[in-house]
FITOR-188660 format. One line per field, with one value per atom (N, C-alpha, C): residue in three letters; chain; z, y, x. Coordinates in steps of 0.02 Angstrom, whole numbers, m for minus. Layout:
r	c(ALA, ...)
c	c(A, ...)
up	c(Z, ...)
north	c(Y, ...)
east	c(X, ...)
REM end
This chain:
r	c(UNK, UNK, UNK, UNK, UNK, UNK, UNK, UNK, UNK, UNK, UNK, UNK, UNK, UNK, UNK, UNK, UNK, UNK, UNK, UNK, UNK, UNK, UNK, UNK, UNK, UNK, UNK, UNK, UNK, UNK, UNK, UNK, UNK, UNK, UNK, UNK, UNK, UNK, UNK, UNK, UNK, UNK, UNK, UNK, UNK, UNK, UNK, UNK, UNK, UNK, UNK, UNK, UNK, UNK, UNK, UNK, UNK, UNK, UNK, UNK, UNK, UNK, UNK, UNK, UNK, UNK, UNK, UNK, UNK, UNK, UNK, UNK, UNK, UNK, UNK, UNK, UNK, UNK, UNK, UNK, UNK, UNK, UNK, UNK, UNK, UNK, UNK, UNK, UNK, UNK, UNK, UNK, UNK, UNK, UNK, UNK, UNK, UNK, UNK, UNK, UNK, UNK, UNK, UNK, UNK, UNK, UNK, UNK, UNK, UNK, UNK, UNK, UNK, UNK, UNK, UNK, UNK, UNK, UNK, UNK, UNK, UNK, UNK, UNK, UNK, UNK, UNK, UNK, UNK, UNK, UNK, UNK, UNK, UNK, UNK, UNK, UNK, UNK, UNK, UNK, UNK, UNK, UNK, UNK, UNK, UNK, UNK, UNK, UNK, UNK, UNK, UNK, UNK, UNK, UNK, UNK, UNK, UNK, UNK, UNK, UNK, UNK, UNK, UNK, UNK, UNK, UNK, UNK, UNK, UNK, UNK, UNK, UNK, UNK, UNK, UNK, UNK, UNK, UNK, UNK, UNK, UNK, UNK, UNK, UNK, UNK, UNK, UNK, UNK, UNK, UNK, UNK, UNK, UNK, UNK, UNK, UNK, UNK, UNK, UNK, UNK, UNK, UNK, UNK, UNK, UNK, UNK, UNK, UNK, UNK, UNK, UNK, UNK, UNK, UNK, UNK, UNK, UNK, UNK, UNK, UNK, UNK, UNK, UNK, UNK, UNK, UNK, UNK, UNK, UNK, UNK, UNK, UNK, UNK, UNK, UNK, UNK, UNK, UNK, UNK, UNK, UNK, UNK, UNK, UNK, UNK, UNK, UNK, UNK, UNK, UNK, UNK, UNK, UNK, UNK, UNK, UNK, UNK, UNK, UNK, UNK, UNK, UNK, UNK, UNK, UNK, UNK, UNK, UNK, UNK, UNK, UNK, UNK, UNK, UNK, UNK, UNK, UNK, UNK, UNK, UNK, UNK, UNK, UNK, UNK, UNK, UNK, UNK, UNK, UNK, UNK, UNK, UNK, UNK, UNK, UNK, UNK, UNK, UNK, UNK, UNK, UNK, UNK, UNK, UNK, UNK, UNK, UNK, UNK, UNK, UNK, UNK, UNK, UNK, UNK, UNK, UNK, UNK, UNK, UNK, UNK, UNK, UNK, UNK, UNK, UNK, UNK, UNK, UNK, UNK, UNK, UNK, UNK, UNK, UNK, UNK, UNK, UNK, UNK, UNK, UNK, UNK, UNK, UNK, UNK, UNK, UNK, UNK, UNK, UNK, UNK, UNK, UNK, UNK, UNK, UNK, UNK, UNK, UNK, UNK, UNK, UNK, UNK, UNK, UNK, UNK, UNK, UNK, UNK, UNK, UNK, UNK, UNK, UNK, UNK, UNK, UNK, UNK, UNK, UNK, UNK, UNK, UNK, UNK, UNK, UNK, UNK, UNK, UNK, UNK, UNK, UNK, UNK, UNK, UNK, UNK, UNK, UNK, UNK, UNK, UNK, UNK, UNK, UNK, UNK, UNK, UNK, UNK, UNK, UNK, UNK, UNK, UNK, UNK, UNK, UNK, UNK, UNK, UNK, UNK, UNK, UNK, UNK, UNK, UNK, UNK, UNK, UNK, UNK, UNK, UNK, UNK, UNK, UNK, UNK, UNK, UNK, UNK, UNK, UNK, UNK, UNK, UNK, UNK, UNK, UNK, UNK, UNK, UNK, UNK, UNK, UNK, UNK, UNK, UNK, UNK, UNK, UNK, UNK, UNK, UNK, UNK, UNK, UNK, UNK, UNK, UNK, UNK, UNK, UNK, UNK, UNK, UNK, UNK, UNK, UNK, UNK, UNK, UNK, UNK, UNK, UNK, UNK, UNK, UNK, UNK, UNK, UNK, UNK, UNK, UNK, UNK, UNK, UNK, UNK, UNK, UNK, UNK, UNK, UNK, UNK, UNK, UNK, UNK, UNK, UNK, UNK, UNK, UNK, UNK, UNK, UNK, UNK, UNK, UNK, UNK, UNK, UNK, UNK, UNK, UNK, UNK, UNK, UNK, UNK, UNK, UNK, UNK, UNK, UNK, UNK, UNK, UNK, UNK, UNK, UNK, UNK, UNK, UNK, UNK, UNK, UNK, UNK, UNK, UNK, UNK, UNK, UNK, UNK, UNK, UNK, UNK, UNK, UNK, UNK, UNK, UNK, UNK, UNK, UNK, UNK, UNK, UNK, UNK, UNK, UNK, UNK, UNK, UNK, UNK, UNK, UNK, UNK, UNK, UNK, UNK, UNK, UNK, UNK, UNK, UNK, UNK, UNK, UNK, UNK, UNK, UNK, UNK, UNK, UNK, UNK, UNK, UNK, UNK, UNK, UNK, UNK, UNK, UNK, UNK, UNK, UNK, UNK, UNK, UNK, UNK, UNK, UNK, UNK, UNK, UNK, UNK, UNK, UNK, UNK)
c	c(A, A, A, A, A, A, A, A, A, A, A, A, A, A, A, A, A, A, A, A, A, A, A, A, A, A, A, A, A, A, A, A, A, A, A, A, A, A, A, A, A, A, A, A, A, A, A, A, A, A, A, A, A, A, A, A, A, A, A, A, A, A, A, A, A, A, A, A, A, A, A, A, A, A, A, A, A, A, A, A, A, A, A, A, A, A, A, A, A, A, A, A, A, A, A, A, A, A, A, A, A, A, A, A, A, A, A, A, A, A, A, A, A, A, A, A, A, A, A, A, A, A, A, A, A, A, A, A, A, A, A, A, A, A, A, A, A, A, A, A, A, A, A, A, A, A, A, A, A, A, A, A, A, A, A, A, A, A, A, A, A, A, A, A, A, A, A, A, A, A, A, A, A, A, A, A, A, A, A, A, A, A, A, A, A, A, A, A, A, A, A, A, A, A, A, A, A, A, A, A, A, A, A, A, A, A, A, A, A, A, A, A, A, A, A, A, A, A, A, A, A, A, A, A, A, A, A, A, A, A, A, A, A, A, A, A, A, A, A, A, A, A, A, A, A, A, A, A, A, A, A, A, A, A, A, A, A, A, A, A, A, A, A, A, A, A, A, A, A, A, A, A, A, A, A, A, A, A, A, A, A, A, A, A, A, A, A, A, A, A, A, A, A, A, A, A, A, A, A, A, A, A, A, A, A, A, A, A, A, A, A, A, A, A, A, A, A, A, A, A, A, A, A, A, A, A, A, A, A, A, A, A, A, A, A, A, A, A, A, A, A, A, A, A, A, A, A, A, A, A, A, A, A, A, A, A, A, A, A, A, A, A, A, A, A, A, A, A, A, A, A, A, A, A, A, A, A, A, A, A, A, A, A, A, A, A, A, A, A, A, A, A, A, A, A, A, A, A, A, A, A, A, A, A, A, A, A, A, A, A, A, A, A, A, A, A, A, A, A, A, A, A, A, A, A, A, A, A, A, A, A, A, A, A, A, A, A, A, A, A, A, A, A, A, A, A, A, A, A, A, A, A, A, A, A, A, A, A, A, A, A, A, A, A, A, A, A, A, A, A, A, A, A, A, A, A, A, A, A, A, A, A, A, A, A, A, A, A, A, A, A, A, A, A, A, A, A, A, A, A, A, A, A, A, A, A, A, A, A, A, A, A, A, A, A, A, A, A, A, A, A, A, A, A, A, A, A, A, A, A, A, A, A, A, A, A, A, A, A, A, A, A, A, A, A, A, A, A, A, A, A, A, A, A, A, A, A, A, A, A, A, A, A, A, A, A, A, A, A, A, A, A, A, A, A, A, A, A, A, A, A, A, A, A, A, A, A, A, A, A, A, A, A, A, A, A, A, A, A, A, A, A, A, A, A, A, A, A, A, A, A, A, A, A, A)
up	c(m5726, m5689, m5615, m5601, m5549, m5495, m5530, m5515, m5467, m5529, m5515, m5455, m5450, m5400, m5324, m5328, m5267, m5263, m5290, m5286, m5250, m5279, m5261, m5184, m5172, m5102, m5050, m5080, m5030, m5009, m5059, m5057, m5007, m5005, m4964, m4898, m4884, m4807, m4794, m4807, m4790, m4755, m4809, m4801, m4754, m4722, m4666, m4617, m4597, m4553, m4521, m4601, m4567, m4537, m4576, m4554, m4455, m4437, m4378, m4315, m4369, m4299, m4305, m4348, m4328, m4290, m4294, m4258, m4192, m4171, m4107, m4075, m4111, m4063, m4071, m4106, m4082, m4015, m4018, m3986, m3892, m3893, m3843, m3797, m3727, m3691, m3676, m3689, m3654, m3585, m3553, m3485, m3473, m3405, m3363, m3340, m3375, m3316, m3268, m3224, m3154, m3132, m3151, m3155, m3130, m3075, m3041, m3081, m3105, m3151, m3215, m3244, m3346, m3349, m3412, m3424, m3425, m3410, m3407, m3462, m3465, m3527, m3532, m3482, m3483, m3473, m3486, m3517, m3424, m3419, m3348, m3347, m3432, m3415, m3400, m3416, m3417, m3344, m3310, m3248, m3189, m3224, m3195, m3194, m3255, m3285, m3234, m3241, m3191, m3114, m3080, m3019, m3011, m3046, m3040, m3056, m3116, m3129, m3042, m3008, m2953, m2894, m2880, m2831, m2830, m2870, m2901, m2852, m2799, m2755, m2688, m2670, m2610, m2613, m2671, m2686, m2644, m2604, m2553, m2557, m2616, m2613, m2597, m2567, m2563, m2580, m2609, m2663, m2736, m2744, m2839, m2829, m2913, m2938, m2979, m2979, m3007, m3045, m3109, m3177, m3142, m3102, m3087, m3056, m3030, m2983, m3028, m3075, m3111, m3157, m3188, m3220, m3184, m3111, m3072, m3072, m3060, m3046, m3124, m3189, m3248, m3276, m3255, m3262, m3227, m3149, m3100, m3089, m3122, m3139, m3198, m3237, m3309, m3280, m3253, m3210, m3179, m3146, m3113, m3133, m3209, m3234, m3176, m3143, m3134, m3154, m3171, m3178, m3146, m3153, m3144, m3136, m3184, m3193, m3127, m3134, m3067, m3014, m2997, m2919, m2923, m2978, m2950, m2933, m2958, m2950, m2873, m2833, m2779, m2729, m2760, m2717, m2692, m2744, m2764, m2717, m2689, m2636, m2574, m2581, m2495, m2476, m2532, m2499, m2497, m2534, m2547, m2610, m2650, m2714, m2693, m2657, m2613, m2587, m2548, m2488, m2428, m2412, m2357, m2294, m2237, m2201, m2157, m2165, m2113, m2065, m2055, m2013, m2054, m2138, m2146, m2167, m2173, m2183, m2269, m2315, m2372, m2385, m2300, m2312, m2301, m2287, m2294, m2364, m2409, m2468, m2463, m2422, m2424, m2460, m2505, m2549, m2542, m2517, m2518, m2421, m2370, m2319, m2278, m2316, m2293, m2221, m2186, m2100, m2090, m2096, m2059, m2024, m1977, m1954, m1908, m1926, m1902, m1807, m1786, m1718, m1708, m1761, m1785, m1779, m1785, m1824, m1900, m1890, m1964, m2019, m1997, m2047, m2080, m2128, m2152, m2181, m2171, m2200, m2255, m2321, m2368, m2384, m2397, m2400, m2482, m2518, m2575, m2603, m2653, m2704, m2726, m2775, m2817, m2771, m2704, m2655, m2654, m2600, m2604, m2629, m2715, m2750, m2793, m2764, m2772, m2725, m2658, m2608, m2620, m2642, m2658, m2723, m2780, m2824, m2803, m2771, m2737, m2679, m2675, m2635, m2656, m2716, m2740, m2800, m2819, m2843, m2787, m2742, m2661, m2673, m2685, m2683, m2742, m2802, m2858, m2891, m2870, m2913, m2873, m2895, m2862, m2892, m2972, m2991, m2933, m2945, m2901, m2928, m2888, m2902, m2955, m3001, m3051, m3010, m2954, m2919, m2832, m2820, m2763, m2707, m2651, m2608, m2575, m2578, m2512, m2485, m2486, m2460, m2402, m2344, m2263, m2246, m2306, m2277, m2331, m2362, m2436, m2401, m2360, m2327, m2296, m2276, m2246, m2275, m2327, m2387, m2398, m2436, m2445, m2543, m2550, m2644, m2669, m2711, m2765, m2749, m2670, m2630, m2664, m2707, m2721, m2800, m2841, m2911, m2944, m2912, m2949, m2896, m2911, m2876, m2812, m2830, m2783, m2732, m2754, m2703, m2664, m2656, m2587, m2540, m2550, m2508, m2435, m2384, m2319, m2321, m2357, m2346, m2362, m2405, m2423, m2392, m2350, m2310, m2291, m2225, m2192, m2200, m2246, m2249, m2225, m2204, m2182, m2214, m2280, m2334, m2410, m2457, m2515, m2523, m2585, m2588, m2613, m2563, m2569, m2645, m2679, m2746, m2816, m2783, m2852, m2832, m2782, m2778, m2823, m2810, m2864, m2928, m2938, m3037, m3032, m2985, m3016, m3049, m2986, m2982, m3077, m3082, m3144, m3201, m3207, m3248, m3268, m3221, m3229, m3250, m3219, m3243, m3325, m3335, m3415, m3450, m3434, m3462, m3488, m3438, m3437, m3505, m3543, m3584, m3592, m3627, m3626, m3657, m3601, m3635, m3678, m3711, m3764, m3750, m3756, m3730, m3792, m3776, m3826, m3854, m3926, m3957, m3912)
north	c(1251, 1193, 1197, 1211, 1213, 1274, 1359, 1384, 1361, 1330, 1296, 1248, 1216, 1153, 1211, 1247, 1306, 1320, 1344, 1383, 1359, 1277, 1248, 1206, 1200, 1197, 1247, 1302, 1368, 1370, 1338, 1358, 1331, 1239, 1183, 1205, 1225, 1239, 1310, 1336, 1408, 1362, 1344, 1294, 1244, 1193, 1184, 1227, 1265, 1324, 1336, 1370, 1400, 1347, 1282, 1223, 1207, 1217, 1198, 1243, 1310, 1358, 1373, 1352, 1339, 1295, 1221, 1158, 1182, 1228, 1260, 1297, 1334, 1382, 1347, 1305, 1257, 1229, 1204, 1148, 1191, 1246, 1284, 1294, 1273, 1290, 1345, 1361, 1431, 1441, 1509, 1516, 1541, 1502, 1510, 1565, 1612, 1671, 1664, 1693, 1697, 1769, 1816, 1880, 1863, 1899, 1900, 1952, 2015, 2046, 2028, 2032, 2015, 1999, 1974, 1930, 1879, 1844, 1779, 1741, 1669, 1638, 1593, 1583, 1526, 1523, 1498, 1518, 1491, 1530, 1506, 1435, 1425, 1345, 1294, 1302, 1274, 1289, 1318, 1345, 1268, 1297, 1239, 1203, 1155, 1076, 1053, 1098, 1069, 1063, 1094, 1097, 1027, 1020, 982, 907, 904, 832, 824, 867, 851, 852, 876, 863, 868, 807, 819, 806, 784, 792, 830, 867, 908, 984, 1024, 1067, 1100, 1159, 1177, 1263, 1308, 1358, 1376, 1455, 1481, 1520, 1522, 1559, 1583, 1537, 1539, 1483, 1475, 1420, 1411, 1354, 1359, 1386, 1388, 1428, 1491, 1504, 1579, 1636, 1585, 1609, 1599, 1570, 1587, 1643, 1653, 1726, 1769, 1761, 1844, 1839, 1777, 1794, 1817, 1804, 1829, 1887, 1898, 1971, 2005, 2010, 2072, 2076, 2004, 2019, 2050, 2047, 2088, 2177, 2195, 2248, 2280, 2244, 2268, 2260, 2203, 2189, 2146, 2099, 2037, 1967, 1937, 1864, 1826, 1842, 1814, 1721, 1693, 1611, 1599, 1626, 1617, 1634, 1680, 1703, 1630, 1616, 1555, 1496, 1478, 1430, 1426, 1493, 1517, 1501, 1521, 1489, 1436, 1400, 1300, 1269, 1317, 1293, 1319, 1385, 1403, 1357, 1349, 1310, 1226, 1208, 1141, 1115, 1159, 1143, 1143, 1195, 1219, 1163, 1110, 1069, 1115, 1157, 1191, 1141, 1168, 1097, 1137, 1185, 1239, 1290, 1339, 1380, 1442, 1442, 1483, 1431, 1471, 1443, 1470, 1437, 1444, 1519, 1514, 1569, 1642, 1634, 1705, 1736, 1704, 1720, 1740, 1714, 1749, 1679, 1691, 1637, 1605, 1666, 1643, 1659, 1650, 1665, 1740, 1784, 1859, 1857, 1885, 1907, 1831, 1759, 1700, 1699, 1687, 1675, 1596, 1560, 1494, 1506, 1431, 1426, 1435, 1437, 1455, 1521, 1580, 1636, 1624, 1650, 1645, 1698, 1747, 1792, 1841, 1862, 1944, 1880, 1919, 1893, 1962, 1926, 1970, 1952, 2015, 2014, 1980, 1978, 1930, 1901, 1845, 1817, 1870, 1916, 1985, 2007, 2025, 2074, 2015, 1949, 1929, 1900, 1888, 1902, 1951, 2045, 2099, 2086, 2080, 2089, 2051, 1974, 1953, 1985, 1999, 2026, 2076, 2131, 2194, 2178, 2136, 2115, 2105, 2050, 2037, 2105, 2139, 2204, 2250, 2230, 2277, 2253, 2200, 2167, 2176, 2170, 2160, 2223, 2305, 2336, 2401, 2450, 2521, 2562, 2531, 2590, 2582, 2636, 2642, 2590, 2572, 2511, 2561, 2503, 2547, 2517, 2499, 2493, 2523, 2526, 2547, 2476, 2511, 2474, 2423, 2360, 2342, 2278, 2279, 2244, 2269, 2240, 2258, 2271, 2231, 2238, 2262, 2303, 2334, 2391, 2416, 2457, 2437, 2371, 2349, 2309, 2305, 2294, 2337, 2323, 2375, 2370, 2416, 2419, 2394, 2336, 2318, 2263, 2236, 2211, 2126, 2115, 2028, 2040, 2034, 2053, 2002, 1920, 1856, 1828, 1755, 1723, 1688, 1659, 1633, 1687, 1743, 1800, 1799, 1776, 1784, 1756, 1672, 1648, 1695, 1693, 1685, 1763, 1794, 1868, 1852, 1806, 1776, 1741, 1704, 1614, 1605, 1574, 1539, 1457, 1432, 1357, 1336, 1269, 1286, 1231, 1198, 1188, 1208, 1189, 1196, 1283, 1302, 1377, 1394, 1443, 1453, 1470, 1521, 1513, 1481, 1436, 1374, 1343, 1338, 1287, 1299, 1361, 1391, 1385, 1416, 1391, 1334, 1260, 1187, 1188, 1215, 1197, 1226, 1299, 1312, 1303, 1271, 1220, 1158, 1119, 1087, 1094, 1163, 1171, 1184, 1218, 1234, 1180, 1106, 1056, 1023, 1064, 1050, 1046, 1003, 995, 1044, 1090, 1116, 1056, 1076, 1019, 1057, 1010, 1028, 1019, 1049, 1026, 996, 953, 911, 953, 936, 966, 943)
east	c(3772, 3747, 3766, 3824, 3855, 3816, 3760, 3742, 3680, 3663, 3604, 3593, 3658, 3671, 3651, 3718, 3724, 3647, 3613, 3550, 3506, 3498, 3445, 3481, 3532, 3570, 3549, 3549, 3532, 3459, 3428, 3355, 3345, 3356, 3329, 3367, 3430, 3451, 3398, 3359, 3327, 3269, 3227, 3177, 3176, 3226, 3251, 3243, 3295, 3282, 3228, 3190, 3121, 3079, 3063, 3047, 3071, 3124, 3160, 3119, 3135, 3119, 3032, 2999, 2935, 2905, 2934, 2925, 2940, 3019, 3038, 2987, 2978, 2923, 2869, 2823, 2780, 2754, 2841, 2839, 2872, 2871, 2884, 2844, 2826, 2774, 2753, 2701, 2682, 2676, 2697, 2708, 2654, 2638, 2560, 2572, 2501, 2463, 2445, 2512, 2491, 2463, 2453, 2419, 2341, 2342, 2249, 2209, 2265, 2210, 2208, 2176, 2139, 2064, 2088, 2008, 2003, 1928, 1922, 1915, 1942, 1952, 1904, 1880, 1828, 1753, 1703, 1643, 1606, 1546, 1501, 1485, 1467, 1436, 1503, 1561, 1636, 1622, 1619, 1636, 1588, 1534, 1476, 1491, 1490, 1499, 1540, 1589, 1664, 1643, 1596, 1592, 1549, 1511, 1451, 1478, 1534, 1587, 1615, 1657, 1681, 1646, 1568, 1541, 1451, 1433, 1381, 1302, 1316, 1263, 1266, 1311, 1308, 1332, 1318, 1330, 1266, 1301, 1259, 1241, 1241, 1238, 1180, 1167, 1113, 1079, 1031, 979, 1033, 1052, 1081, 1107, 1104, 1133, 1202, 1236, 1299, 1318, 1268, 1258, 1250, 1212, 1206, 1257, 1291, 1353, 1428, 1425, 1485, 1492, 1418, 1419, 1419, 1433, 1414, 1498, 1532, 1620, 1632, 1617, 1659, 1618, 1566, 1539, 1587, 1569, 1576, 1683, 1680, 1777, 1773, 1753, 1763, 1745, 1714, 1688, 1752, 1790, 1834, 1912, 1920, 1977, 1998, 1977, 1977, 1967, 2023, 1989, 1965, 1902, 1839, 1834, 1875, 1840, 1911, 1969, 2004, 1986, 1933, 1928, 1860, 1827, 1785, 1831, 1889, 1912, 1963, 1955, 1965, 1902, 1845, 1783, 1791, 1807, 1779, 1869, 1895, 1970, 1927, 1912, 1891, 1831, 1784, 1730, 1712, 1776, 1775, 1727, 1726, 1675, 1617, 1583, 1540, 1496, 1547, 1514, 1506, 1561, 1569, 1585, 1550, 1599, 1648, 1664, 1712, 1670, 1701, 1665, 1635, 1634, 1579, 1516, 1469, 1396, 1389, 1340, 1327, 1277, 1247, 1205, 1228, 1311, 1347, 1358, 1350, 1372, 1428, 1478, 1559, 1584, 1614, 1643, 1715, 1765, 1831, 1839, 1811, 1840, 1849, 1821, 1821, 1818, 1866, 1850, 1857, 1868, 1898, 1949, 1954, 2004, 2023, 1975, 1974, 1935, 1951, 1924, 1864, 1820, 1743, 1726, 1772, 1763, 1710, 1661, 1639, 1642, 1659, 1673, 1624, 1640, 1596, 1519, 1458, 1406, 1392, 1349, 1334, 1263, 1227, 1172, 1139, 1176, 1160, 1221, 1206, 1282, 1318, 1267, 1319, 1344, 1332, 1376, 1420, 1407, 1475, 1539, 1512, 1558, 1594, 1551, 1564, 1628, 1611, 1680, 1741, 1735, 1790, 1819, 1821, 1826, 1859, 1831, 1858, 1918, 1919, 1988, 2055, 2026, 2048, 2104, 2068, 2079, 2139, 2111, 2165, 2213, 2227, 2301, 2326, 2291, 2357, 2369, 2304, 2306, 2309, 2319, 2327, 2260, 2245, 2172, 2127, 2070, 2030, 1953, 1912, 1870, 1812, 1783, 1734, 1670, 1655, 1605, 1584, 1552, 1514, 1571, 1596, 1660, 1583, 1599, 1577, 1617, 1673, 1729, 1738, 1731, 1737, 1806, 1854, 1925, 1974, 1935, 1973, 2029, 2014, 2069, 2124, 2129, 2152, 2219, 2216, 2257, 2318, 2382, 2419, 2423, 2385, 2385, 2411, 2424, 2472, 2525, 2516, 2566, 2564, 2504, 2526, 2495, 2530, 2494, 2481, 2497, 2490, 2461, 2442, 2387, 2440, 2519, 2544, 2543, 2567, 2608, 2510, 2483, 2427, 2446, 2521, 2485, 2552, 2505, 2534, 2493, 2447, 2396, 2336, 2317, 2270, 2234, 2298, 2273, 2340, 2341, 2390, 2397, 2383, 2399, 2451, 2455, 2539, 2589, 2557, 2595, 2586, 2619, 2609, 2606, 2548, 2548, 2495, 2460, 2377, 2346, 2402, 2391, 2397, 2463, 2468, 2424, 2402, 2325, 2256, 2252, 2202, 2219, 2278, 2294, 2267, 2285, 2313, 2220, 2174, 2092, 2071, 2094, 2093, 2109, 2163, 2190, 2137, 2127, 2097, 2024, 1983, 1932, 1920, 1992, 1998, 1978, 1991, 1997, 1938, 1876, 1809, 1798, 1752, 1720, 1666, 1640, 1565, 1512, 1459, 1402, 1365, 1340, 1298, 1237, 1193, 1132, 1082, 1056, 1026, 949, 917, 884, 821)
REM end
């Protein structure tokens, strides 16, 4: 009896345990990817929805559309082992959720600021969307990575870079952008974060 007592004592403290340290690691936050290179987690129309919830009548792009321009960032990042739905959520900071309103124009297709330097510098112009979110992408690539690009260069300032020198989204800021508070790249997570949050619509029958 007394075996029995012990036995079934041992069992229930195991069972406990395992019980404890499952609830533990549960209940453990996971640590945010701050890594500029991977893959993207989030879908084009997620990408959209979200732009269009935060700025639904002055979205000012030129010759594409929101839908059109988020699959060129999680394509042409998947292309280069870039995350893609983060360098859009890098757009939607440089351009103000493409009101624009600064000193580039919509019709540069430069998305994050290429060649700005303020004082109405306007910066690199690109002859279509895919190029200029080929170049950001490819910049983006200069900084966090040393491989060589799986595309045709047309980044004006890919040389200009020192390989590998910011491998997460904070480490851009003060090479990225000179803001002169907060941090050019927790800004982008906070935008992506939040876009994550997007609902996908469903489109009706």
């Amino acid at each position: 009896m007394k075996k029995v007592l012990a036995f079934g004592l041992a069992m229930i403290l195991i069972l406990t345990s395992c019980f404890t340290f499952e609830t533990s690691a549960e209940a453990a936050p996971k640590k945010e990817n701050r890594a500029i290179m991977g893959a993207s987690t989030l879908t084009p129309q997620q990408m959209a929805d979200y732009v269009k919830a935060k700025n639904p009548r002055t979205v000012r792009l030129h010759g594409v559309t929101v839908e059109e321009l988020a699959k060129l960032f999680v394509i042409i990042g998947a292309k280069e082992g870039v995350r893609g739905d983060v360098a859009f959520a890098q757009a939607l900071k440089e351009t103000g959720y493409f009101r624009y309103g600064g000193d580039v124009l919509p019709k540069q297709h430069n998305y994050s600021g290429i060649g700005t330097v303020g004082k109405g510098v306007k910066g690199h112009y690109f002859r279509s969307p895919h190029q200029g979110v080929t170049a950001q992408i490819q910049h983006l690539k200069a900084y966090a990575s040393k491989e060589a690009l799986n595309s045709t260069r047309v980044d004006p300032r890919f040389h200009y870079v020192k390989r590998g020198s910011a491998t997460t989204w904070p480490a851009l800021h003060r090479k990225w952008a000179m803001q002169p508070s907060g941090n050019y790249g927790t800004d982008i997570l906070s935008i992506y974060r939040e876009m994550g949050r997007t609902q996908i619509r469903v489109a009706k029958k």
